[in-house]
C-alpha positions as CSV (number, residue, x, y, z in Angstrom):
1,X,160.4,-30.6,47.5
2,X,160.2,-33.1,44.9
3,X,160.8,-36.3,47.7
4,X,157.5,-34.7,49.8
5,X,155.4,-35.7,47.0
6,X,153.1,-38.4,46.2
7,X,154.2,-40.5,42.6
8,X,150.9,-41.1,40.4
9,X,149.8,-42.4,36.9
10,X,147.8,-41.5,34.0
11,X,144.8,-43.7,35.8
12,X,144.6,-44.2,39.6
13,X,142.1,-45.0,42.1
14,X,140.8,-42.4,44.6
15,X,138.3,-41.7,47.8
16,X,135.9,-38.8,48.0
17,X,135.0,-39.8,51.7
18,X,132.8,-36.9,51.9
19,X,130.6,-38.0,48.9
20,X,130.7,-41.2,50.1
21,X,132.8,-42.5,47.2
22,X,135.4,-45.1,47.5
23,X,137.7,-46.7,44.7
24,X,136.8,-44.2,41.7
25,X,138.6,-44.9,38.9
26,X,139.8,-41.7,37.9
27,X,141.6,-39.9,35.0
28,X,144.7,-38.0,36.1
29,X,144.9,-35.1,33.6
30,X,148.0,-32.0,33.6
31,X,146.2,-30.6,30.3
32,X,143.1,-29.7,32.4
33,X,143.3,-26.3,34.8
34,X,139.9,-27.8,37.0
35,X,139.2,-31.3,38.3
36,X,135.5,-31.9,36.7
37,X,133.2,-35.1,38.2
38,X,130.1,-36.7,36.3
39,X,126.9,-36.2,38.1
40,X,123.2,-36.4,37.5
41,X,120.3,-34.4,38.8
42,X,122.3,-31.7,39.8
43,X,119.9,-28.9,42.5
44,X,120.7,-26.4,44.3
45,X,119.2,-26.4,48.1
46,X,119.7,-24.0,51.4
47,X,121.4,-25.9,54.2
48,X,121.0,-23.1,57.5
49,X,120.5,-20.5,54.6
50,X,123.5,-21.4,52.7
51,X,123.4,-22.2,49.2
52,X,124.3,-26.3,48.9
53,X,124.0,-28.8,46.1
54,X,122.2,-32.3,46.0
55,X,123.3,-34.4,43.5
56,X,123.7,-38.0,42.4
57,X,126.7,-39.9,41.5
58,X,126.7,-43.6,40.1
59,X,130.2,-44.2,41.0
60,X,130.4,-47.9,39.8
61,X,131.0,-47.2,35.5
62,X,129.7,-51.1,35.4
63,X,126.8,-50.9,37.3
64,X,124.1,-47.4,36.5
65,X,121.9,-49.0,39.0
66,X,124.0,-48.4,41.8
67,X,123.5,-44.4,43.0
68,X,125.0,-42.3,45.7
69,X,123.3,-39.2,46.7
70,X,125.3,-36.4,47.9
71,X,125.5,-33.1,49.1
72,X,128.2,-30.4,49.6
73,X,128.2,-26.7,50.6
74,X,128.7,-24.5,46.8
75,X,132.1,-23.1,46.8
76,X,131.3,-21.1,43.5
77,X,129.5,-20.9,40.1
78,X,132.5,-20.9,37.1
79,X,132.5,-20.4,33.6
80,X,134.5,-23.8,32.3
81,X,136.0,-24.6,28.7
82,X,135.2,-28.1,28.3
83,X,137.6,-30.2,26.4
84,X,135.2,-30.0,22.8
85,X,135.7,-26.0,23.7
86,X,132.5,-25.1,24.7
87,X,131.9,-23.2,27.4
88,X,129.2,-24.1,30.1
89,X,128.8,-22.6,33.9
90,X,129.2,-25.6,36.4
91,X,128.6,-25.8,39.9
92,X,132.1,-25.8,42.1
93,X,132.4,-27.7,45.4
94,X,135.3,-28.7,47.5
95,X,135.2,-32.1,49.3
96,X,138.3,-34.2,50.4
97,X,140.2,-36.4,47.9
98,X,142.1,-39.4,48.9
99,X,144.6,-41.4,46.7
100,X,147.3,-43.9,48.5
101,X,148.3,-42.4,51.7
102,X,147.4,-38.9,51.3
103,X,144.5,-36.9,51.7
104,X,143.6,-33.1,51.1
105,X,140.8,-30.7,50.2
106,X,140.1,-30.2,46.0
107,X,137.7,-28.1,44.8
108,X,135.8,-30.3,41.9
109,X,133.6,-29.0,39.1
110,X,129.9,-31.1,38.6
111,X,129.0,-31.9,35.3
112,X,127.8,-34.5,32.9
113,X,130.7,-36.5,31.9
114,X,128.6,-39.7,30.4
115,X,130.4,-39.7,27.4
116,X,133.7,-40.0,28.8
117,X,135.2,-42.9,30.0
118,X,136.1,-41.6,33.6
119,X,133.9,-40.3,35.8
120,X,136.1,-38.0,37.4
121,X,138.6,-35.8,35.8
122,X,142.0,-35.2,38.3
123,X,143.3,-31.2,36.6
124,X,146.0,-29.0,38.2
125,X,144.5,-27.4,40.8
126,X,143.4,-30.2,42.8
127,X,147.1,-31.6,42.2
128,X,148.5,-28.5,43.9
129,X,152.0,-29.2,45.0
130,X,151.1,-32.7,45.9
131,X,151.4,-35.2,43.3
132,X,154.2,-35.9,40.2
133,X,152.7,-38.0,37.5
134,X,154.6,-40.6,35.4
135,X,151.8,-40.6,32.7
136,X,153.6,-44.1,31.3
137,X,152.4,-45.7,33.8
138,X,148.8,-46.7,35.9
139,X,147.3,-47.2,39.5
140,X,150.8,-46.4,41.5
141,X,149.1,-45.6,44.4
142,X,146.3,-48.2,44.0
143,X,148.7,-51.0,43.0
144,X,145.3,-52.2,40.7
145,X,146.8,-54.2,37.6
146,X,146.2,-52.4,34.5
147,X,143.0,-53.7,31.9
């Protein structure tokens, strides 16, 4: 039902709580099947002898110096056509994403996204039946003037 769902724009900002992220700047994007987030020194570990991923995030695009570690179970291995149309097998978790007064579980794609402007790409999937987006306008939920 179209009056259940949560308005958004073509930029807002958003919570991975799990990651310990708050106030990413992200890109909301209907073209793109698979939400995708930049990340560096991406491993793979055993939590209780289940694969996991340790990775690093600098979630502040003005300051590199500033790095959150983080860790989340592996919910898959995928084969992903990147928007230059290459393909390239990422890593997939699924961690909780916040944006206004919402919440819910996305599964997110890790990968280098340092020459993007956005670290985090929002795609279909993660929207679900959740969201609308007016992609005139920016920061709905966040209420952040735009730059």
């Amino acid at each position: 039902m179209i009056r259940d769902k949560l308005l958004i724009g073509a930029l807002e900002n958003v919570n991975l709580p799990e990651l310990g992220i708050t106030d990413l700047k992200i890109r909301v994007d209907t073209g793109a099947q698979t939400s995708s987030l930049h990340v560096d020194n991406i491993r793979s570990i055993k939590k209780n002898g289940k694969p996991w991923v340790k990775f690093d995030i600098h979630p502040n695009l003005y300051n590199v110096d500033e790095v959150v570690t983080a860790e989340a179970k592996l919910k898959d291995v995928r084969w992903i056509k990147s928007s230059n149309g290459t393909r390239q097998q990422r890593y997939v978790i699924e961690t909780l994403f916040q944006i206004g007064n919402r919440e819910w579980p996305i599964q997110i794609t890790l990968t280098d996204r340092s020459d993007m402007t956005y670290l985090m790409l929002f795609g279909r999937e993660g929207m679900a039946d959740n969201v609308l987006v007016d992609p005139s306008e920016t920061f709905i939920c966040s209420g952040e003037n735009p730059e």
